[in-house]
Legacy VTK file of the C-alpha trace (Angstrom):
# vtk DataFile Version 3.0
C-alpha trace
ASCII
DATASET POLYDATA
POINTS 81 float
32.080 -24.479 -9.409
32.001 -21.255 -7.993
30.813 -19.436 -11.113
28.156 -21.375 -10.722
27.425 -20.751 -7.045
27.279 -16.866 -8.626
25.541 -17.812 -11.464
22.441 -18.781 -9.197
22.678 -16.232 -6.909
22.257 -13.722 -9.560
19.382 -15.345 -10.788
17.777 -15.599 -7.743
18.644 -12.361 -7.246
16.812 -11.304 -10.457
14.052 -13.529 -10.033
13.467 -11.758 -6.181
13.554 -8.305 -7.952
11.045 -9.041 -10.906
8.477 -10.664 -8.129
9.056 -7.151 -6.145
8.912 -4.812 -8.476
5.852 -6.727 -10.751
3.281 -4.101 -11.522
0.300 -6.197 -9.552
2.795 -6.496 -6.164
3.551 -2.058 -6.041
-0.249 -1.864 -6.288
-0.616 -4.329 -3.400
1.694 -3.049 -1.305
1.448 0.439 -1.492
-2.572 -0.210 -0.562
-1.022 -2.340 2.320
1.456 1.307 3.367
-1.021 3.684 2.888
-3.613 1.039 5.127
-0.726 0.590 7.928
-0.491 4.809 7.695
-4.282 5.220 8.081
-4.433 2.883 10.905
-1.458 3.964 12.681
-3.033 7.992 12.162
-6.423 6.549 14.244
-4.717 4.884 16.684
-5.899 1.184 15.392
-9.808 2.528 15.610
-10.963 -0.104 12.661
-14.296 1.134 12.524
-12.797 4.828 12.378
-10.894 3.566 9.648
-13.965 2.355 7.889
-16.051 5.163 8.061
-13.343 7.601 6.817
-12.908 5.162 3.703
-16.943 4.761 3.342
-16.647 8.559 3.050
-14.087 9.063 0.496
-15.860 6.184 -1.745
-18.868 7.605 -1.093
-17.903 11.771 -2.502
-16.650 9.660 -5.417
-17.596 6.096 -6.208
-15.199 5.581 -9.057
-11.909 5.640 -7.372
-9.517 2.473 -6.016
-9.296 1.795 -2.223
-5.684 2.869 -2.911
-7.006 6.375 -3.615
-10.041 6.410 -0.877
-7.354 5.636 1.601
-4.823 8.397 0.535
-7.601 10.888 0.338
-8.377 9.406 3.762
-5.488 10.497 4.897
-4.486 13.509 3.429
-8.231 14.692 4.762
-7.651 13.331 8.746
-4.383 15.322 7.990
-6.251 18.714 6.853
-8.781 18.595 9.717
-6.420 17.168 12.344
-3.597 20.173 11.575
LINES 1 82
81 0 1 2 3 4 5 6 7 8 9 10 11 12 13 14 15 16 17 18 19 20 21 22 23 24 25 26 27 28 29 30 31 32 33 34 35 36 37 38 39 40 41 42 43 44 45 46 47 48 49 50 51 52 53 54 55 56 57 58 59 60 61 62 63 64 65 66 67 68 69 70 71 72 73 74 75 76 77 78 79 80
């Protein structure tokens, strides 16, 4: 009985970890880190926020909203000291 009791945990265990570390779910939540970053840099200004991500999209129109954000960032960051 109580190999089974383990038995299931692990699997759980293993299903929990695949679900966190799927390829999709890093992509989602490291948007969701470097959003939460941004914000937390401009003091919750949303429309700050915006514009600084309008901005990045707008020098280059190809990249994610993962990368306009981080660029976001790392430029508040240059100008800010």
């Amino acid at each position: 009985m109580e190999i089974i009791v383990i038995l299931g945990v692990a699997i759980a265990i293993g299903v929990g970890l695949l679900i966190y570390y799927a390829p999709g779910q890093r992509k989602q939540r490291r948007e969701r880190d470097l959003r939460a970053r941004l914000r937390k840099m401009t003091h919750g200004d949303a429309a700050l926020m915006g514009r600084l991500i309008r901005y990045e999209k707008n020098e280059q129109p190809d990249i994610s909203e993962a990368e306009a954000l981080k660029r976001a960032i790392d430029r508040w960051r240059l100008e800010r000291g």
